[in-house]
C-alpha positions as CSV (number, residue, x, y, z in Angstrom):
1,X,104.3,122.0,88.4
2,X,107.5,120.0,89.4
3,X,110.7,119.4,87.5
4,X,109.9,116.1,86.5
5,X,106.3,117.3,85.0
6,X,107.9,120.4,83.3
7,X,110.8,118.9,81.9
8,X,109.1,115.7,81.0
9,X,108.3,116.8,77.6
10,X,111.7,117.5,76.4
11,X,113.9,115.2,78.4
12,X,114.3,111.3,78.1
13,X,113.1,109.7,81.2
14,X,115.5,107.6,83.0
15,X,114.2,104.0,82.3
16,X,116.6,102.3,84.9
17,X,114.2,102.5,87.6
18,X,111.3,100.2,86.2
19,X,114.0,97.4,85.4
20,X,114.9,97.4,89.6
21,X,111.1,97.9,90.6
22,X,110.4,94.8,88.5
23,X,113.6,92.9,90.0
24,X,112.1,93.9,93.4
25,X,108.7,92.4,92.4
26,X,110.3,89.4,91.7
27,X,112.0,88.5,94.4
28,X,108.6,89.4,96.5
29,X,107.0,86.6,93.9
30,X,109.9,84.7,94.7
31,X,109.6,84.7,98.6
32,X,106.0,84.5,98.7
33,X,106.2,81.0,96.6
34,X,109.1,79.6,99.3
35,X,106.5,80.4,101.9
36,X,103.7,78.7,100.4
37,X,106.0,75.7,99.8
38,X,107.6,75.9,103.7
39,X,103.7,75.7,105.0
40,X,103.0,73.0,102.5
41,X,106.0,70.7,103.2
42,X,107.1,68.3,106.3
43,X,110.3,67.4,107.6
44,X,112.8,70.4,109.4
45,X,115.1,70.0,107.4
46,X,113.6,71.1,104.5
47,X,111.7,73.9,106.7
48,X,115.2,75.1,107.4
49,X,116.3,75.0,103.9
50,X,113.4,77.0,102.5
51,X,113.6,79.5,105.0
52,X,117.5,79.9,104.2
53,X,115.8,80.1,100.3
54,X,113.6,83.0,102.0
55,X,116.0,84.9,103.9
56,X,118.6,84.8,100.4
57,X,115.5,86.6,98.7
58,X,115.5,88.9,101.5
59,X,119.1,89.7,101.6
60,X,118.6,90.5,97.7
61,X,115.9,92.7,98.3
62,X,117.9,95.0,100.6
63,X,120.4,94.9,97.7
64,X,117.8,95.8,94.9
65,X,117.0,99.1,97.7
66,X,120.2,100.2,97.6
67,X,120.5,100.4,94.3
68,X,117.2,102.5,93.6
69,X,118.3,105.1,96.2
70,X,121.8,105.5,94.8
71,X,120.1,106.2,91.2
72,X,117.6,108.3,92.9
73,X,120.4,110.4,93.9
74,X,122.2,110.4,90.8
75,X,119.3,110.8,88.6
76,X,117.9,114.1,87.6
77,X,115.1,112.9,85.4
78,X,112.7,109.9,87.1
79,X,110.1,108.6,85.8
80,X,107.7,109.1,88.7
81,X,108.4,111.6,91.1
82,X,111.1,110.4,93.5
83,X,108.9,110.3,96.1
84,X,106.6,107.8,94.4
85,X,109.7,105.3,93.5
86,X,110.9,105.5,97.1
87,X,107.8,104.6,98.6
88,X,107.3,102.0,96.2
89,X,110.1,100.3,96.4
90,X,109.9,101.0,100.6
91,X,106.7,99.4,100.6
92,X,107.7,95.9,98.1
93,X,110.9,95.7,100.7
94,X,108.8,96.1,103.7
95,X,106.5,92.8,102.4
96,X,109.9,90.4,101.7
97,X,110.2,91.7,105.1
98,X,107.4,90.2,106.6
99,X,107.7,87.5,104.4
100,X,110.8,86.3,106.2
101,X,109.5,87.1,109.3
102,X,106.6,84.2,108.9
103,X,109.1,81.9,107.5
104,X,111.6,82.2,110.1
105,X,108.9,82.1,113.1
106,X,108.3,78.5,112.0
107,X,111.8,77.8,111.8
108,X,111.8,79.6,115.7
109,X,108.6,78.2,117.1
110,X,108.7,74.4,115.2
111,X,105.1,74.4,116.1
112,X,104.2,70.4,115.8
113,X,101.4,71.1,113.3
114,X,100.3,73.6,111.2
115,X,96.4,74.4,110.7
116,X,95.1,74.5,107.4
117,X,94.7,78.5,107.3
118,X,98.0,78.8,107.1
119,X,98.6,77.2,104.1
120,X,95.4,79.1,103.1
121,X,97.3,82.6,103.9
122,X,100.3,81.2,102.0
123,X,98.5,80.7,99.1
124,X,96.6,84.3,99.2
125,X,100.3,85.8,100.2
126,X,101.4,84.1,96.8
127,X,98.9,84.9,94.8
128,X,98.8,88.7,95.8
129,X,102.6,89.0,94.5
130,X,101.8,87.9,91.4
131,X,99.5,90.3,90.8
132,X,101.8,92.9,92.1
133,X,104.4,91.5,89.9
134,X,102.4,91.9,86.8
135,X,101.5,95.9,87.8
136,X,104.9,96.8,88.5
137,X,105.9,95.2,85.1
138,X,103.2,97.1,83.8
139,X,104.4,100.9,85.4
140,X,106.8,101.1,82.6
141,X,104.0,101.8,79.8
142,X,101.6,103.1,82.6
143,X,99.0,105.1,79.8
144,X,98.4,102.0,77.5
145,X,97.7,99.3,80.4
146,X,96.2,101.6,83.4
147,X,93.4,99.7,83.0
148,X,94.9,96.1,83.7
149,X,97.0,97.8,86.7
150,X,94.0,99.1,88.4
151,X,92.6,95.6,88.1
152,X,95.8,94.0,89.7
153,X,95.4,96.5,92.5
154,X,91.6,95.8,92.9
155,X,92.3,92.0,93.0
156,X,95.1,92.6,95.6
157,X,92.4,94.1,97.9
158,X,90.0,91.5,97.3
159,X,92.7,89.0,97.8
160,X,93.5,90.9,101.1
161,X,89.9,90.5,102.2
162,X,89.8,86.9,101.8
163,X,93.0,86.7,104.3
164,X,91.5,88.5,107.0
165,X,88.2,86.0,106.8
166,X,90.7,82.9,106.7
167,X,92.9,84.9,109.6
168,X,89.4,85.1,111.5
169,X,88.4,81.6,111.4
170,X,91.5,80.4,111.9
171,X,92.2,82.5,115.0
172,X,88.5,81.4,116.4
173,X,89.2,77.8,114.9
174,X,92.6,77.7,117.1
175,X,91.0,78.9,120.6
176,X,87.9,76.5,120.2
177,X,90.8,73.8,119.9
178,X,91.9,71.3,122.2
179,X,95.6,72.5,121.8
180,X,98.0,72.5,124.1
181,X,98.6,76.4,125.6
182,X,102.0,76.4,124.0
183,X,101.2,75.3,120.7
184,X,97.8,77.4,121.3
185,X,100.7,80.4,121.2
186,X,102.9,79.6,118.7
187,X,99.9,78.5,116.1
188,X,98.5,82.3,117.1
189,X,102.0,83.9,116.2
190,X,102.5,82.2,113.2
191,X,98.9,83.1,112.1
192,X,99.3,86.7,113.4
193,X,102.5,86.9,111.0
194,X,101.0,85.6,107.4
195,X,97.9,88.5,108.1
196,X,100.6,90.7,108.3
197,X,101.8,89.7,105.4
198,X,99.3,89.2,103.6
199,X,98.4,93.3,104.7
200,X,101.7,94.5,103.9
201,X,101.7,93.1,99.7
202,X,97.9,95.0,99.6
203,X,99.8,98.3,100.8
204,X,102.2,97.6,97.7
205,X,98.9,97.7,96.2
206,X,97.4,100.9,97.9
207,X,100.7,102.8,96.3
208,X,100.4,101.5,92.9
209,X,96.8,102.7,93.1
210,X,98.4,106.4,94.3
211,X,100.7,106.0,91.6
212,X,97.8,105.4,89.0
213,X,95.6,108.7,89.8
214,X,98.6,110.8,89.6
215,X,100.4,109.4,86.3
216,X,97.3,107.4,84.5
């Protein structure tokens, strides 16, 4: 049995880590919502703008890392086992990361149109950090609402699912086009980026799931 199992019992648990987990969720929530709005708006100079929007939410969620490791190191109670914290919070960064990266490709490639299953990714993208959002909010009273966690992460898969069909057709969609070859590229890196995405909020999920069976 490990410290934090064995001393558990006796010893407050640091609560400081679920208040930075949820700030992290947040600011995935956050991104994902300036993304949907980038792919659903016109006009560089409001591309530009949200993307700056983006990149800010990025910036804090480098910030909100930091933090979590230096209490990690100065905390000899956790809540989970450090190992589970830092791969969370590793895992929400990872997605603001990829977040950015489809915002700022757009910014990079100013494609002259986007396809519809973009904004179609977008809104899956957005819709999967909500329900991450509401499970890490949840983490804090694990026991009592296991049950609505595992149905976030269940929905986060299915959610997942629904991208890669949209990411298919749209890829098959683009080469059956009449599009220009450059265009033809960008369109297919842009594309390439929101599946990415839209993979890298389920593996937020796949940990909260981990984190579940072990502490449920």
């Amino acid at each position: 049995m490990n410290i934090n199992a064995l001393t558990g019992f006796f010893t407050p648990k640091d609560g400081k880590f679920f208040p930075l987990l949820n700030e992290m969720a947040d600011v995935l929530n956050r991104a994902a919502i300036l993304l949907h709005e980038l792919f659903a708006t016109t006009g560089d100079g409001t591309a530009a703008h949200l993307c700056k929007l983006i990149k800010d939410e990025e910036l804090k969620g480098d910030k909100l890392m930091k933090k979590i490791f230096k209490e990690l190191n100065n905390t000899f109670i956790t809540p989970f086992d450090r190992e589970d914290i830092s791969t969370l919070a590793d895992e929400i960064d990872d997605a603001i990361d990829a977040v950015n990266r489809s915002a700022q490709k757009v910014v990079l490639y100013t494609p002259e149109e986007l396809p519809p299953s973009t904004r179609l990714l977008t809104e899956i993208i957005r819709r999967e950090t909500e329900e991450v959002r509401t499970a890490v909010q949840a983490l804090g009273r694990l026991r009592k609402s296991a049950t609505a966690v595992r149905g976030c992460t269940k929905k986060i898969k299915s959610l997942e699912e629904e991208a890669d069909a949209i990411y298919e057709k749209g890829i098959t969609e683009l080469f059956h086009s009449n599009i220009k070859t450059l265009e033809l590229i960008k369109l297919k890196e842009i594309i390439q980026e929101l599946e990415r995405s839209a993979n890298k909020v389920n593996t937020v999920g796949k940990v909260i799931k981990t984190i579940i069976v072990k502490y449920a």
